[in-house]
C-alpha positions, -999 to 999 in steps of 0.1 A, spaced: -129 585 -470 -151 552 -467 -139 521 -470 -160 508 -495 -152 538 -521 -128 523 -538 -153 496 -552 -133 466 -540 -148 430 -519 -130 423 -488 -105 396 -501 -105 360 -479 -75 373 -458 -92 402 -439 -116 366 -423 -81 356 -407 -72 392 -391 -111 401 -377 -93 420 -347 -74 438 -373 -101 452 -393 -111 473 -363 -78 493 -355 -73 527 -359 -34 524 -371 -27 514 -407 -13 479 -405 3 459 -432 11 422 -429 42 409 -445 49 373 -459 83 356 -452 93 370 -488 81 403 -479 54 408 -499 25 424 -491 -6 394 -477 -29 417 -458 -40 452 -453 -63 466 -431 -86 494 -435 -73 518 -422 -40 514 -437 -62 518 -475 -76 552 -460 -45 566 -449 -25 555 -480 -59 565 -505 -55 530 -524 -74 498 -524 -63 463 -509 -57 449 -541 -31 479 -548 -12 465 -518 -19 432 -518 16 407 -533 35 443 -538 68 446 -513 72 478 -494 100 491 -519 77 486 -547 45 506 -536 65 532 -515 95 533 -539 132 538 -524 131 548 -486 158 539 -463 145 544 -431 118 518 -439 143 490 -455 163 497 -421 134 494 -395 128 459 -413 159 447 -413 168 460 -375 136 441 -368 142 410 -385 177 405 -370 172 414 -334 137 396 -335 123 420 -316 97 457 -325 115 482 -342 100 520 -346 114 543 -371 105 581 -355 96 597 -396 91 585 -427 80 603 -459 60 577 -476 35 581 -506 20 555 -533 24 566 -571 46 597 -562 16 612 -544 7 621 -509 37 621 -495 29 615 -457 54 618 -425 48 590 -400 61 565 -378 64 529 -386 68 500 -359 75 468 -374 71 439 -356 78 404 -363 51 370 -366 53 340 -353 27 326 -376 25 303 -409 18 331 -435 34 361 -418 66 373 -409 62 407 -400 34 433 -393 40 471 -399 21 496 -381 18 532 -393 10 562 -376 8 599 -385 35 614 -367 6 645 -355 -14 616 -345 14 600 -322 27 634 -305 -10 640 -295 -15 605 -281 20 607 -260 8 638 -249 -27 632 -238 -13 598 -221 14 629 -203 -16 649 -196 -40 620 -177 -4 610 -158 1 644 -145 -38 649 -140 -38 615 -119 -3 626 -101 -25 660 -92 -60 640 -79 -38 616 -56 -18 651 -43 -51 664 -39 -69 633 -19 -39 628 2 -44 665 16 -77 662 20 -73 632 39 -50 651 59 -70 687 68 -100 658 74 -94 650 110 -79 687 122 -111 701 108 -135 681 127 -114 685 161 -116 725 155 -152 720 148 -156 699 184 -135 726 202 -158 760 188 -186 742 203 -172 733 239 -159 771 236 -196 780 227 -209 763 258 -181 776 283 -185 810 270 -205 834 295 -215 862 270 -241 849 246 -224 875 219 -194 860 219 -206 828 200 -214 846 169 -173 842 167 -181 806 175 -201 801 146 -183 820 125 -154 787 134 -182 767 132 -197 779 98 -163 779 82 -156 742 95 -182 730 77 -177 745 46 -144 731 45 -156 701 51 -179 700 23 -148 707 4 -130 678 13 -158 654 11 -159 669 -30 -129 664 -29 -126 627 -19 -160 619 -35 -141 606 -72 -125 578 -53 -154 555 -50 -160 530 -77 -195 532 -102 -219 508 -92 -234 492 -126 -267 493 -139 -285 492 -171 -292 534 -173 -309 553 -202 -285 582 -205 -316 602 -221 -337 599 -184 -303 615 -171 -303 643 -198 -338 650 -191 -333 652 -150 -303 675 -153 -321 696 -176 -351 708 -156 -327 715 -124 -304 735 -146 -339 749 -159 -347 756 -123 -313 774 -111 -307 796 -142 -341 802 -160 -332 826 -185 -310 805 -202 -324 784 -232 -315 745 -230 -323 729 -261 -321 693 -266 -310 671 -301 -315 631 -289 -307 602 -307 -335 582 -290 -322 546 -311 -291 545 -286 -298 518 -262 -299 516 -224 -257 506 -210 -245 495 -181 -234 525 -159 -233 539 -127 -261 566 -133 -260 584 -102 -219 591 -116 -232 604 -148 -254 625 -137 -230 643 -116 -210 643 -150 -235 661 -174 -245 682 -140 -211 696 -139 -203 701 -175 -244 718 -179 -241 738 -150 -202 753 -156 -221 761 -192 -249 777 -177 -228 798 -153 -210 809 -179 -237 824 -203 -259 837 -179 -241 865 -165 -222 870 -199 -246 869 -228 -278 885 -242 -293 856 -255 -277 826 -232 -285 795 -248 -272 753 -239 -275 723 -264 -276 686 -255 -270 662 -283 -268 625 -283 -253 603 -309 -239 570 -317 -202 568 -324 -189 539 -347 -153 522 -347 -139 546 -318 -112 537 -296 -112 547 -257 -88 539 -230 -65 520 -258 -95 492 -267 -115 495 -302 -151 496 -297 -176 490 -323 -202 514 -309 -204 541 -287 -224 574 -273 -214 609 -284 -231 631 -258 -221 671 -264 -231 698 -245 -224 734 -261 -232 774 -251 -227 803 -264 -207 818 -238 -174 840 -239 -150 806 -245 -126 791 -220 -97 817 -210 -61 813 -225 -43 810 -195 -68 781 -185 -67 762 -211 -38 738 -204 -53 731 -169 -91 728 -174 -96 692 -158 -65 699 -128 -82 700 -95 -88 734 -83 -84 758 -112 -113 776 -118 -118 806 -142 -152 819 -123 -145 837 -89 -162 820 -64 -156 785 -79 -142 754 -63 -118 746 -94 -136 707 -92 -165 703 -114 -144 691 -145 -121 669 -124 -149 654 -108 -165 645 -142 -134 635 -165 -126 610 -136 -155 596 -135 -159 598 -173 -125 579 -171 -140 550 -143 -164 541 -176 -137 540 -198 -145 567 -219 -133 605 -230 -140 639 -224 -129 660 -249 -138 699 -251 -130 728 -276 -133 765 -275 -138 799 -288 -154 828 -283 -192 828 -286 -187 788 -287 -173 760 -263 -185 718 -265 -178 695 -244 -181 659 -256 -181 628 -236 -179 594 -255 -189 560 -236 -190 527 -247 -218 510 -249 -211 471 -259 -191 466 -228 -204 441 -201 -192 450 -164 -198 436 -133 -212 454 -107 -189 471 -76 
């Protein structure tokens, strides 16, 4: 539901709460007699009514007789302190009754003495465990870098040794054993150095993400040309700063997993790009105004069951043959930008969608 719907003018109060206006949680603010002096958007969406509904109306007379409210204000007010009630059933006029969480909080300021912020209870068990999910998916990358710095060094002396062994050997046959040490080395090796590659920092620079798009295309084009790549660009979103050289390897990954995937396993094997701009979205816990809404989709057979809990964890692969770190390797460097990567599936369709802001000035590394 817009904003603007209900037909109302901002009143003067939404000018003293601009960071406000942009959250994503419903927030009322509460005057020292309790009564309702601001509400911000996203509190009139979630409740369906306008700010003048809200607006000098306590709690108990637009939600009607709820306990669990009137006690996280009052546990609030007397220890001074944020207080979260787990689930409310709260609704305006006797209509959508809704179960969320409430954290009240209270002001230090002249005209408010508390702030409630609510939540839809679906809303906060997804965000507790998405913030699990990057915890365990950062506990696994560090596992995973710590061995690799460790089979580093005994790699490269086995390497050295199959080639002193090569040169001492007296039977020119025997080094096809050699270089079967050798060959194997090295493609270890390559591992590792994949591997280890996420742990350097982007180096910023002003990048137009459609040049990128376009580059990854035609060598996807090149490795797999009977599958169709069409392409839907937004060509108003402007040039961010980024580490372009990281994003490419991004949209390389995610393009080239797709294209794997419907070659060998559909008639008609077929990619989209599509580039948009995303308004009021909120990445890495910040609210940002604008931002870019890249998805890449295919036609291909869906991401297994049994992989679907562990698509980004470092060496899980669902394509024999496959190193398991294309998707690591792009949601951590989707994650260096401070953006998202965000994917759903099903069979004969699967998008990946990686969201970046683009108002955010960095310096470079």
């Amino acid at each position: 539901m817009k904003l603007r719907a209900f037909g109302t003018p901002a009143p003067a109060t939404a000018g003293r709460y601009p960071g406000l206006e942009l959250l994503a949680a419903a927030v009322l603010l509460l005057r020292f007699d309790e009564s309702v002096d601001y509400v911000n958007p996203a509190a009139e969406n979630l409740f369906e009514q306008s700010r003048t509904r809200f607006i000098g109306h306590t709690p108990g007379e637009l939600f009607g007789d709820c306990p669990g409210l009137r006690n996280a204000i009052d546990k609030a007010l007397l220890a001074g302190a944020a207080y979260t009630e787990q689930e409310l059933e709260l609704g305006i006029g006797g209509r959508n009754r809704l179960h969320l969480t409430c954290t009240v909080s209270p002001l230090d300021a002249h005209d408010a003495a508390l702030l409630l912020e609510f939540r839809h209870i679906d809303q906060q068990l997804k965000a507790a465990r998405e913030e699990r999910l990057a915890e365990q998916q950062q506990a696994n990358r560090e596992l995973i870098r710590s061995l690799a710095h460790e089979i580093k060094n005994p790699l490269g002396g086995i390497r050295g040794a199959a080639q002193l062994l090569e040169g001492e050997l007296g039977r020119p046959e025997l080094s096809e054993y050699t270089q079967v040490i050798i060959g194997e080395a090295d493609r270890l090796q390559a591992l590792v150095n994949r591997l280890l590659t996420p742990s350097r920092l982007p180096t910023y620079r002003r990048t137009n993400i459609h040049e990128i798009l376009v580059r990854v295309r035609s060598v996807v084009q090149a490795e797999f040309p009977s599958v169709r790549i069409a392409s839907d660009f937004d060509i108003s979103i402007p040039e961010f700063e980024a580490d372009p050289e990281q994003l490419t390897q991004v949209v390389l990954n995610v393009v080239r997993n797709a294209a794997q995937a419907v070659a060998v396993t559909t008639d008609d094997p077929q990619i989209g790009m599509r580039t948009r701009i995303a308004r009021g979205v909120t990445l890495a816990k910040k609210r940002h105004r604008l931002a870019l809404s890249l998805s890449i989709t295919d036609n291909g057979p869906g991401v297994p069951a049994e992989l679907r809990d562990r698509i980004f964890f470092p060496l899980v692969s669902g394509r024999e043959g496959g190193s398991g770190l294309g998707l690591t390797i792009a949601q951590t460097f989707v994650a260096q930008h401070d953006g998202a990567i965000q994917w759903t599936s099903s069979d004969g369709q699967t998008e990946f969608t990686i969201v970046l802001p683009l108002e955010v000035t960095r310096g470079a590394h």
